[in-house]
Chimera marker file (.cmm) of the C-alpha trace (Angstrom):
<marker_set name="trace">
<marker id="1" x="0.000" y="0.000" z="0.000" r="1" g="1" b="0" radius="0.5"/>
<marker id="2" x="1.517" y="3.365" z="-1.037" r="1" g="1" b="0" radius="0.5"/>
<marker id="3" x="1.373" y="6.180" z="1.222" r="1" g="1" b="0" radius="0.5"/>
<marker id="4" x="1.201" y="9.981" z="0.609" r="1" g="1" b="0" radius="0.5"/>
<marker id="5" x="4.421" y="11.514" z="-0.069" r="1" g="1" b="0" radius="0.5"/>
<marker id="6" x="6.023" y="13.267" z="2.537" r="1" g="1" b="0" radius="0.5"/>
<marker id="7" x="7.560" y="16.520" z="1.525" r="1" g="1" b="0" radius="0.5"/>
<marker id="8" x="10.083" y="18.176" z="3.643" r="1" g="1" b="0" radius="0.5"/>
<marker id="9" x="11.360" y="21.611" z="3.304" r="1" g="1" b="0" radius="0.5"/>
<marker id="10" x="14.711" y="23.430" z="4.365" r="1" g="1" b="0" radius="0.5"/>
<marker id="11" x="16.590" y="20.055" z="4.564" r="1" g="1" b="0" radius="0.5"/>
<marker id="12" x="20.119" y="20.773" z="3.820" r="1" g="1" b="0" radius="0.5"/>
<marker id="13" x="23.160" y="18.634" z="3.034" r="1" g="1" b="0" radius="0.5"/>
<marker id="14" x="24.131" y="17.957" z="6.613" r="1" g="1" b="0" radius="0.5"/>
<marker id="15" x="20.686" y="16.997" z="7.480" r="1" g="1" b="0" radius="0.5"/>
<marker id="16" x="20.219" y="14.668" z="4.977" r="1" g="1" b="0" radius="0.5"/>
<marker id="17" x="23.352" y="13.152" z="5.532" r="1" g="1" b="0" radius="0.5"/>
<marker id="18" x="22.626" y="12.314" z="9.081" r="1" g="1" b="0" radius="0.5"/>
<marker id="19" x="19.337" y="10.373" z="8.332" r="1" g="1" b="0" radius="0.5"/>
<marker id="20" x="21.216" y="8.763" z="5.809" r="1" g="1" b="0" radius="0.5"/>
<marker id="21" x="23.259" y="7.443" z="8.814" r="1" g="1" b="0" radius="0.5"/>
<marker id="22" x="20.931" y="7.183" z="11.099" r="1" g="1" b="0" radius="0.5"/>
<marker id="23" x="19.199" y="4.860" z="8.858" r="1" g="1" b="0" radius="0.5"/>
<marker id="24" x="21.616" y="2.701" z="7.992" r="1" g="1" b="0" radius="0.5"/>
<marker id="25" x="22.300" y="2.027" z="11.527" r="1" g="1" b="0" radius="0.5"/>
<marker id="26" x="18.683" y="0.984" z="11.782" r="1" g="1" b="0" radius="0.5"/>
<marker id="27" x="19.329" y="-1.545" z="9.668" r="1" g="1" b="0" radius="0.5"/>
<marker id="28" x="17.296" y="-0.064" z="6.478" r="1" g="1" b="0" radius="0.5"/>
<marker id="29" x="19.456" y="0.126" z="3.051" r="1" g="1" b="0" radius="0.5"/>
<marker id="30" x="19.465" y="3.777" z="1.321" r="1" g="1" b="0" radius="0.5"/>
<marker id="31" x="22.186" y="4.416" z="-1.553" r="1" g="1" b="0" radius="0.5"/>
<marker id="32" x="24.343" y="7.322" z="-1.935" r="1" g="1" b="0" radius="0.5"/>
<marker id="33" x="22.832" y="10.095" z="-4.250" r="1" g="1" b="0" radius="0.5"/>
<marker id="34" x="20.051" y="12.522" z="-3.812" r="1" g="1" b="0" radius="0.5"/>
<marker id="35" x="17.564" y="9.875" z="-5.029" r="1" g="1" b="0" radius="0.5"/>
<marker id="36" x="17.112" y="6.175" z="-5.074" r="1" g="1" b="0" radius="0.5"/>
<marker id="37" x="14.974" y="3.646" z="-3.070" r="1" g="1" b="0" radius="0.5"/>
<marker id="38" x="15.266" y="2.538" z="0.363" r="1" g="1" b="0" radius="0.5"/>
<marker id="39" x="13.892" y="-0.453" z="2.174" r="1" g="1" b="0" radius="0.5"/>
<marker id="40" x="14.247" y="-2.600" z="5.275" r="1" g="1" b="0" radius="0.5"/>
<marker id="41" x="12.293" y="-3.562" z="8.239" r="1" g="1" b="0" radius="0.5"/>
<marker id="42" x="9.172" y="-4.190" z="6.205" r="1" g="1" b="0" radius="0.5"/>
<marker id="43" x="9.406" y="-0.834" z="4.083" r="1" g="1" b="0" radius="0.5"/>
<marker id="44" x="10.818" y="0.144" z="0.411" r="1" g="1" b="0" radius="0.5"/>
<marker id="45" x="10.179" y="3.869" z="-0.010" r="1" g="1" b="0" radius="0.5"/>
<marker id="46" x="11.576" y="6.064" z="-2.822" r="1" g="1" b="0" radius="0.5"/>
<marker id="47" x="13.065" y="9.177" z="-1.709" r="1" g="1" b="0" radius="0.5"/>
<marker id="48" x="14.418" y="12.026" z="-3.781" r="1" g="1" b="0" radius="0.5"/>
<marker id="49" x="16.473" y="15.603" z="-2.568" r="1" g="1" b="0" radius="0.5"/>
<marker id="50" x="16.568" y="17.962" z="-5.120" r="1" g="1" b="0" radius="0.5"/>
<marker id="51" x="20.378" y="18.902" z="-4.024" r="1" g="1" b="0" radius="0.5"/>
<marker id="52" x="19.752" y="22.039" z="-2.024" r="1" g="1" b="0" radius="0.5"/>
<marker id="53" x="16.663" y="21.710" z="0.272" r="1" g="1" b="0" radius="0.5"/>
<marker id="54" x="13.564" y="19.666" z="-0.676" r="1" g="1" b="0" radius="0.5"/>
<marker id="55" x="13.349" y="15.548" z="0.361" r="1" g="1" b="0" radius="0.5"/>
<marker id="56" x="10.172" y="14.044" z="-0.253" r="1" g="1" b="0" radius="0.5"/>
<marker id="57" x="10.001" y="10.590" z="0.813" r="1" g="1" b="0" radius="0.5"/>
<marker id="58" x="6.926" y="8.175" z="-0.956" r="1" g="1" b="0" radius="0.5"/>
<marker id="59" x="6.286" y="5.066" z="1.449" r="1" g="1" b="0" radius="0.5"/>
<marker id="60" x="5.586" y="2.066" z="-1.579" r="1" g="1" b="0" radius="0.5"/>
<marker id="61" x="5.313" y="-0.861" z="0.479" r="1" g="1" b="0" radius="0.5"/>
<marker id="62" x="4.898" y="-1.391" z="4.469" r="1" g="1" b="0" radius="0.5"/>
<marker id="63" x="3.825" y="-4.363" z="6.715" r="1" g="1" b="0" radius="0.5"/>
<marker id="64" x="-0.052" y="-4.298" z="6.701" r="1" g="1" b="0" radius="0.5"/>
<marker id="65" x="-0.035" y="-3.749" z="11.108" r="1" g="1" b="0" radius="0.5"/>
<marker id="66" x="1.929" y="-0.472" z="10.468" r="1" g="1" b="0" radius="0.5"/>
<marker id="67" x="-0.294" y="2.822" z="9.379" r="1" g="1" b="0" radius="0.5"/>
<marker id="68" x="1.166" y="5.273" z="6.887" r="1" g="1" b="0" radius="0.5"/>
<marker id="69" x="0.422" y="7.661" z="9.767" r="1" g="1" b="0" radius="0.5"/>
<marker id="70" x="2.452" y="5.804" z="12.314" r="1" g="1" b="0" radius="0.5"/>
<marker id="71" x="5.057" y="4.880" z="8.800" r="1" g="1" b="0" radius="0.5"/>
<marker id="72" x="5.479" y="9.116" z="7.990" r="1" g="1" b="0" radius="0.5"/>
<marker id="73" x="5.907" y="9.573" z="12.026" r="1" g="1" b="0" radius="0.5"/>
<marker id="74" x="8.994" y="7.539" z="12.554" r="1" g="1" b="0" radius="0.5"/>
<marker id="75" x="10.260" y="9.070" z="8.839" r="1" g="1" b="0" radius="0.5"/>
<marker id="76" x="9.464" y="12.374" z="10.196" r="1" g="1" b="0" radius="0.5"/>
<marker id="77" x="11.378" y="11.566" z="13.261" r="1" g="1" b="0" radius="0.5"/>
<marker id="78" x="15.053" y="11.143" z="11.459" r="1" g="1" b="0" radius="0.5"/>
<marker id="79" x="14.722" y="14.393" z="10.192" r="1" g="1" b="0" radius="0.5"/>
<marker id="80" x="14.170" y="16.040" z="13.779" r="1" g="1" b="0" radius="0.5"/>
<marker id="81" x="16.703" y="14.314" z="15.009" r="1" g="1" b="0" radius="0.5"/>
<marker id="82" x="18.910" y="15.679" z="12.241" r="1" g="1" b="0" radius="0.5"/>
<marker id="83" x="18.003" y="18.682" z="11.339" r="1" g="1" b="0" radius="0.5"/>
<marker id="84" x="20.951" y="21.104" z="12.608" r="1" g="1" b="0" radius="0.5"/>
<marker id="85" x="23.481" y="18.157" z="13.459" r="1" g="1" b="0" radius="0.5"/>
<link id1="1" id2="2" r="1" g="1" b="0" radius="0.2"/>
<link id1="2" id2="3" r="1" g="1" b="0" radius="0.2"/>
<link id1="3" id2="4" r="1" g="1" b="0" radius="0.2"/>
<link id1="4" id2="5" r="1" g="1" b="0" radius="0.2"/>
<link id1="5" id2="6" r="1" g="1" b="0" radius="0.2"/>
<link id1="6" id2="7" r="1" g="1" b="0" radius="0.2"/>
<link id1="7" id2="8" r="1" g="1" b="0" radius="0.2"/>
<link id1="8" id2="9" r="1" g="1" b="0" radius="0.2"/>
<link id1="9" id2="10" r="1" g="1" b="0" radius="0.2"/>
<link id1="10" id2="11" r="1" g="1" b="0" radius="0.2"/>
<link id1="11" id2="12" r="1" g="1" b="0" radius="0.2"/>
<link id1="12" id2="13" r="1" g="1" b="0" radius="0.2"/>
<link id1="13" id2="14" r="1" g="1" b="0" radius="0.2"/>
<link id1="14" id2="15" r="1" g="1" b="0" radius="0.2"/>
<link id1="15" id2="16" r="1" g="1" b="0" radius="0.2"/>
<link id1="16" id2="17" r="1" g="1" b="0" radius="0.2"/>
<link id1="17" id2="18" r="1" g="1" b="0" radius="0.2"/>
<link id1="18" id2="19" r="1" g="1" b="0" radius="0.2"/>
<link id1="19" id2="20" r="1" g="1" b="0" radius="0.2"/>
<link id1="20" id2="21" r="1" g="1" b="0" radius="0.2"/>
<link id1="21" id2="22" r="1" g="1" b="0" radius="0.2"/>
<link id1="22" id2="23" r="1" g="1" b="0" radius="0.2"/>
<link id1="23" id2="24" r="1" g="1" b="0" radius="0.2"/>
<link id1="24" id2="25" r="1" g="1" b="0" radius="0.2"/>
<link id1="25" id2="26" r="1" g="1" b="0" radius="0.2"/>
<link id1="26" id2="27" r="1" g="1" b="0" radius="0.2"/>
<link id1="27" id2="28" r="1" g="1" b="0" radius="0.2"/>
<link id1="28" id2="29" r="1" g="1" b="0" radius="0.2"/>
<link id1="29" id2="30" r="1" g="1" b="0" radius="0.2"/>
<link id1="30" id2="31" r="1" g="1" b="0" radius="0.2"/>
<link id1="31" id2="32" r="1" g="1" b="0" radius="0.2"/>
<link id1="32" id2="33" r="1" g="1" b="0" radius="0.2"/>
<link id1="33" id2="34" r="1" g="1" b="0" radius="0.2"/>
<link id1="34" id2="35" r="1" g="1" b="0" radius="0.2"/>
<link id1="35" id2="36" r="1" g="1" b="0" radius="0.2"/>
<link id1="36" id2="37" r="1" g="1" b="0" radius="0.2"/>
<link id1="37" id2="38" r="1" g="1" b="0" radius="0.2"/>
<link id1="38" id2="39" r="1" g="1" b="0" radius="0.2"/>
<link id1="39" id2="40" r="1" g="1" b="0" radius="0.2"/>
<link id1="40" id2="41" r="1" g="1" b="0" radius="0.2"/>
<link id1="41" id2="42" r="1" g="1" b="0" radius="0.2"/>
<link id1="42" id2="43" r="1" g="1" b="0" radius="0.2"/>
<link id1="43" id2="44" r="1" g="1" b="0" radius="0.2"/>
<link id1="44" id2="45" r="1" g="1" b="0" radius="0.2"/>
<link id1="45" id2="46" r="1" g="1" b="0" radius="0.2"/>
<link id1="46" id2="47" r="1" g="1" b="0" radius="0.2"/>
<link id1="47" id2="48" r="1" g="1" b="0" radius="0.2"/>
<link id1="48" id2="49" r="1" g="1" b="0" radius="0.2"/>
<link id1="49" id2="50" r="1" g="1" b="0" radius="0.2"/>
<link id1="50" id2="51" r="1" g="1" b="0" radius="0.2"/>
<link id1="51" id2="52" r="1" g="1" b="0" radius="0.2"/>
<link id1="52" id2="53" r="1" g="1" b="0" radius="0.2"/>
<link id1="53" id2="54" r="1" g="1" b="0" radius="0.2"/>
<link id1="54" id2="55" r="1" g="1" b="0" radius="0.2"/>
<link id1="55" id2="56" r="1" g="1" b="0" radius="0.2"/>
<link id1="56" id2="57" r="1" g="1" b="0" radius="0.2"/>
<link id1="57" id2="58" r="1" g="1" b="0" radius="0.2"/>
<link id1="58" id2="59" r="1" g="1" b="0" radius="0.2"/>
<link id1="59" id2="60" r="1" g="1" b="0" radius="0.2"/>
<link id1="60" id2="61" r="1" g="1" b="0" radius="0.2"/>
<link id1="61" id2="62" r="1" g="1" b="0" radius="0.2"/>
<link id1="62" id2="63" r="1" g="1" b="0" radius="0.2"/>
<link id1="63" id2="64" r="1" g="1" b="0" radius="0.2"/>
<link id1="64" id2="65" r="1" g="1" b="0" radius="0.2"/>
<link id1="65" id2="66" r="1" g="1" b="0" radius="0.2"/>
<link id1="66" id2="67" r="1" g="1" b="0" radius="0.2"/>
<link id1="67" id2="68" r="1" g="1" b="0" radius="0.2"/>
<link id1="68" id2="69" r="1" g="1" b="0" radius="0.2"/>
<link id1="69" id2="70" r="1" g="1" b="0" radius="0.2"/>
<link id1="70" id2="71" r="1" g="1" b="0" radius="0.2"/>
<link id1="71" id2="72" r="1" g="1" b="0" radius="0.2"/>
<link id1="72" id2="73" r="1" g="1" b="0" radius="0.2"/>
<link id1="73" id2="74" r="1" g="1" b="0" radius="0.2"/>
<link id1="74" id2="75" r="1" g="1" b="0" radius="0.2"/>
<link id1="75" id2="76" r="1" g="1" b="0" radius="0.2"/>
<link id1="76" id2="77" r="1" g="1" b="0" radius="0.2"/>
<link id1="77" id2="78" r="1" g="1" b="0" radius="0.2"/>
<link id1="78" id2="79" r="1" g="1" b="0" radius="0.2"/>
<link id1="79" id2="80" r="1" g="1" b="0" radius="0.2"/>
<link id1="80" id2="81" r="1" g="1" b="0" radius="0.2"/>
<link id1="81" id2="82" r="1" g="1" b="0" radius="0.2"/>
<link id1="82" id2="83" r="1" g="1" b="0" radius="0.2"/>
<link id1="83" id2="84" r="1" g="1" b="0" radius="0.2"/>
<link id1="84" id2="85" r="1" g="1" b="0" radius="0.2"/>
</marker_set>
């Protein structure tokens, strides 16, 4: 079940970066570049950063038990954490 994208605004290098990392060390596979697919746990999203400050972030597949509300919360929750590291 896809989700509604997620678009997220003033996200710069550094940010993205970070929740690149952060991730990764969750276990969930995300290539290098500004756009690609990532997946693990249960989830394959696409993401693409349009090199300067916009990430949206399209949830394609999930486990049925998870919501895309509870799906865009954790996503959301990377880019809190990194935003300004």
């Amino acid at each position: 079940m896809r989700c509604k994208p997620i678009v997220f605004h003033n996200v710069p290098p550094v940010t993205l970066n970070c929740m690149k990392k952060k991730l990764h060390s969750e276990g969930i596979h995300i290539p290098s570049g500004n756009k690609g697919e990532l997946s693990g746990s249960g989830v394959v999203a696409d993401f693409e950063w349009d090199g300067s400050s916009v990430l949206t972030v399209t949830i394609k597949e999930k486990p049925f038990f998870i919501s895309c509300e509870i799906a865009t919360y954790k996503i959301r929750q990377f880019v809190i954490e990194c935003h300004g590291s």
